[in-house]
N, C-alpha and C positions, 0 to 999 in steps of 0.2 A: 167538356167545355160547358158553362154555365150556361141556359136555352135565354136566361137575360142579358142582352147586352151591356148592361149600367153595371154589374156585377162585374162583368167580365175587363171593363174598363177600371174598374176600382182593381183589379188585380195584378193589371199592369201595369197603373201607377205605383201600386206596394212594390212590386217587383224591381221597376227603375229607382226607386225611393232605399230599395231597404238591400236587394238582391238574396231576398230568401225563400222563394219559391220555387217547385218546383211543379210543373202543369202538365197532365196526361189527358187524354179524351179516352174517357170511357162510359157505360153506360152504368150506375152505380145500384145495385140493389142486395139484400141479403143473400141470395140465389146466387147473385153474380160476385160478390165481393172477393174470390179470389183470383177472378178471370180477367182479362184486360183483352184486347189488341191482339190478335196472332196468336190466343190462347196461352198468353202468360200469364203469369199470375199478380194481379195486383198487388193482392198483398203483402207480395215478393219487391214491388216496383222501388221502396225505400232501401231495402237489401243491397239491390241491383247499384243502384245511385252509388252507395258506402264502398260496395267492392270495384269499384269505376276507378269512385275522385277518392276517394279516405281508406287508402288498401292499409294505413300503418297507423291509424287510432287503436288506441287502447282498450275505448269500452263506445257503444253504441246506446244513448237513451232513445225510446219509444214512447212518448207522455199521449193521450189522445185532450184534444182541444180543449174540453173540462177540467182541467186537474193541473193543478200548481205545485212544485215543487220547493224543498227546501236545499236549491243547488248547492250551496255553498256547503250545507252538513253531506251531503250525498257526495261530494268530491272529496271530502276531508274521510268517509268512511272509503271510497276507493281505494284513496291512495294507500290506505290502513292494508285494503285487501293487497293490493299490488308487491308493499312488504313481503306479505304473509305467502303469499305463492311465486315470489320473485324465481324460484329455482324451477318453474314448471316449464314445460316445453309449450304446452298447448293448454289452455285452459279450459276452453269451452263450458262456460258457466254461463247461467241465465239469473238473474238476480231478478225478483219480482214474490206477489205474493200467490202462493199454490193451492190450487182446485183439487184434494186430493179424493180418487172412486164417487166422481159427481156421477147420477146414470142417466143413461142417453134419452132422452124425452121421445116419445110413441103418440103424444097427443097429436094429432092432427091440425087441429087450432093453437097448440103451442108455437108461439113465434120459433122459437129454437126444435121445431118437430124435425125428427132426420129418420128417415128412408130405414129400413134394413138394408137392403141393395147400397146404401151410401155408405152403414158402418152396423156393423153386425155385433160388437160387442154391446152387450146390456149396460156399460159403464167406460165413461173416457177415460184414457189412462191417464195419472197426473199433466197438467199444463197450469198456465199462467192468465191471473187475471192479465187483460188485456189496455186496460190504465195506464198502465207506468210497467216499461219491463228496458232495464237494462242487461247488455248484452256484450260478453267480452271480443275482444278486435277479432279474435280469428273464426268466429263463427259466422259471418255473414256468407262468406266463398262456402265452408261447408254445407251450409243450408240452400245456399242457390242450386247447388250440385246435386244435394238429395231431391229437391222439390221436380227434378228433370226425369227423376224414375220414379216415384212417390203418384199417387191416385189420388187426383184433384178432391181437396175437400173444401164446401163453402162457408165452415166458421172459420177464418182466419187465425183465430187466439189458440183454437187447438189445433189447425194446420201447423203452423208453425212451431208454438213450444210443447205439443204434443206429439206430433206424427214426426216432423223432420228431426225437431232436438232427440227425440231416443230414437231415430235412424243414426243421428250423426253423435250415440250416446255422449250428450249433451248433460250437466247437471243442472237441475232446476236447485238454488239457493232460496229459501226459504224465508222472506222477510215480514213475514206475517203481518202484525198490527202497525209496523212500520208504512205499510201502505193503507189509507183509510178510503174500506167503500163505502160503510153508512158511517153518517156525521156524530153518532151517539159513540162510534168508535174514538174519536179524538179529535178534541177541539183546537181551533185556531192557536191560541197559546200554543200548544204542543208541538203544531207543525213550525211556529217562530222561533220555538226554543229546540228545533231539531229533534226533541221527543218521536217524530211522526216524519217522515221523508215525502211522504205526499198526500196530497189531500186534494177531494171534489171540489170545486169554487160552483154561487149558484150564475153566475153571471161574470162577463168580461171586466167590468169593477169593480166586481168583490175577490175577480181571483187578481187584478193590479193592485185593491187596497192591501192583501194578506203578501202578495209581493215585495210592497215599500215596506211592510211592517220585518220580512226578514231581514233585508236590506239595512233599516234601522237598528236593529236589533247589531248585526253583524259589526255596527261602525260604532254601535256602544261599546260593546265586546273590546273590540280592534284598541279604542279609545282609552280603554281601561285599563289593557292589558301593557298600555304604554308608558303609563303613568310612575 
């Protein structure tokens, strides 16, 4: 819960207003980010939700507040995929862009410094920037279920599509440049014309102005293609 009150009122007006929140108390820090409540795992708590109310969605997006998408090319590339693996029993795919032999930070003053006692290998094993990771329907239940035998880890982005996805061997899909961290990687244009599936915005304005701009973009298209 927010320690402001005025915050915590703007939250429940969005709530009664829109109904798309979902509100836990916990106490939020690096250290703590995959711990909640009765020692679950936070970072699990969006998991949990999916496997509750949405047991028979198809695929899972995970966008963090920064970064805007180009939904419309990203559903139009699913459905491509859904095709293409229609005969599969279980898919278990992670589509995002891949950290591949990053090595574990020893710096002490490095924000991301980790323990040998927390993880002994010299190097993470492949996972997923943590931006933008879409995830197919059937992995949410597996992942809940490994993270109940699995040893707590506090980066979140490699708890999950490093440690559980290759317990529950998981594929990480590989969407490189498709997803942009630095801005010299791919300009506005490219995310509007679907070149780029997501991109950093610097401010709530500029990720709603690159929004309308797909948006218009999609009803020219639509427009054109009617004529």
């Amino acid at each position: 819960m927010p320690p402001d009150s005025k915050i915590q009122k703007q939250l429940l007006e969005e709530s009664r207003k829109k109904h798309d929140l979902i509100q836990q108390n916990f106490h939020d820090s690096y250290r703590n980010l995959t711990w909640k409540v009765e020692f679950k795992h936070l970072a699990l708590m969006w998991l949990r939700f999916i496997d509750e109310y949405c047991p028979n969605v198809q695929y899972i997006m995970k966008l963090d507040d920064d970064v805007v998408g180009n939904i419309l090319e990203i559903i139009h590339f699913l459905n491509e995929h859904v095709k293409a693996v229609s005969l599969l029993k279980s898919q278990k795919q992670i589509f995002c862009r891949v950290i591949y032999h990053r090595p574990v930070s020893r710096e002490k003053k490095n924000k991301w410094y980790v323990r040998r006692d927390e993880l002994s290998s010299e190097y993470y094993s492949n996972y997923c920037v943590g931006m933008a990771i879409i995830f197919t329907g059937d992995l949410p239940n597996m992942l809940l279920r490994a993270a109940k035998k699995e040893r707590y880890f506090w980066i979140d982005d490699y708890f999950i599509t490093g440690i559980l996805a290759k317990k529950v061997e998981a594929q990480l899909v590989d969407l490189k440049r498709k997803i942009v961290i630095y801005t010299w990687e791919g300009n506005e244009e490219a995310l509007v014309n679907g070149d780029i599936f997501f991109r950093l915005f610097s401010n709530m304005s500029h990720g709603l102005q690159l929004w309308r701009q797909i948006e218009n973009s999609y009803f020219i298209r639509f427009l054109n293609s009617s004529l």
